[in-house]
C-alpha distance (Angstrom), angle and dihedral (degrees) to the residues before:
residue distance angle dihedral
X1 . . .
X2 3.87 . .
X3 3.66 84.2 .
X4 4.06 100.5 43.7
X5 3.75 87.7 49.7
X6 4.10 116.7 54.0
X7 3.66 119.2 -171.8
X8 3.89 89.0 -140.0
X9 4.50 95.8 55.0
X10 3.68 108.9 112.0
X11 3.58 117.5 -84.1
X12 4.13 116.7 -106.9
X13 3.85 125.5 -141.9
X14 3.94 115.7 -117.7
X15 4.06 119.6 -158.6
X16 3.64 113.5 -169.8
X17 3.51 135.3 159.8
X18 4.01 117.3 -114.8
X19 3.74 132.6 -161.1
X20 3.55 108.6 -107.1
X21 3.99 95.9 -124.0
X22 3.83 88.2 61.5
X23 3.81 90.2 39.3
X24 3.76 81.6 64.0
X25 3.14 95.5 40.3
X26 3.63 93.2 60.0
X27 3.67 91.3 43.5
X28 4.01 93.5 65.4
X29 3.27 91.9 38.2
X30 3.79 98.6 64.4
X31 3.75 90.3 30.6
X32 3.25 89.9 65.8
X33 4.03 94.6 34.9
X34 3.54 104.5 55.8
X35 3.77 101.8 170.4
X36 4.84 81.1 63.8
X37 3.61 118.6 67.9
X38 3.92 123.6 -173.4
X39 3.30 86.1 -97.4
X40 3.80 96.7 61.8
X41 3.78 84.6 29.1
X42 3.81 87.2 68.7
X43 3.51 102.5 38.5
X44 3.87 94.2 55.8
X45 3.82 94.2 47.4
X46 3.54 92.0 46.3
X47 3.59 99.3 43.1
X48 4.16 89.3 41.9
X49 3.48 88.7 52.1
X50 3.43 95.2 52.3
X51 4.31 98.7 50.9
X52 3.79 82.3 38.8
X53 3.91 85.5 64.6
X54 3.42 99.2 46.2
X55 4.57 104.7 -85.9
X56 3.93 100.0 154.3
X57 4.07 97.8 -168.7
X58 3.66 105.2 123.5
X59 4.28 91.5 -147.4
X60 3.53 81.6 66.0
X61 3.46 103.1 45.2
X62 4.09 84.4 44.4
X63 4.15 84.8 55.1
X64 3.49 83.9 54.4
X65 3.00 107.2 50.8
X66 3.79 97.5 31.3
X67 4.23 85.3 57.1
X68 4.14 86.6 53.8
X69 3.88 92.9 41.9
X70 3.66 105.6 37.0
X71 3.54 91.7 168.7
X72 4.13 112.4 50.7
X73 3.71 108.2 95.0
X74 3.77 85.8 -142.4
X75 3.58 105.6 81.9
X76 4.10 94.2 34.8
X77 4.46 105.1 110.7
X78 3.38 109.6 -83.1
């Protein structure tokens, strides 16, 4: 899938609709995270989810990780 899915392809908006508990869950987290926004908010759950469950593709395992470590060079796209 490595090869299907390329770190550098455009990026794609998403709409879905949320609960509101989580919603507000995801509201106090990033208010009181300031460095995450609900976009990086999303991309880290999703992505975690998806390792967590048993995705192999190393891009996403690099979003991953690059969303939880925002600053180690070593997961940025290279």
């Amino acid at each position: 899938m490595d090869d299907i899915l390329r770190e550098s392809e455009a990026m794609v908006s998403l709409r879905a609709e949320v609960p509101a508990p989580l919603l507000a869950s995801m509201r106090l987290f990033i208010d009181s995270h300031p460095n995450w926004d609900q976009y990086r908010l999303v991309q880290a759950a999703l992505a975690g989810f998806l390792v967590q469950n048993g995705a192999t593709s190393r891009a996403l395992t690099r979003c991953y990780l690059r969303n939880i470590f925002p600053n180690q060079p070593g997961f940025r796209a290279g």
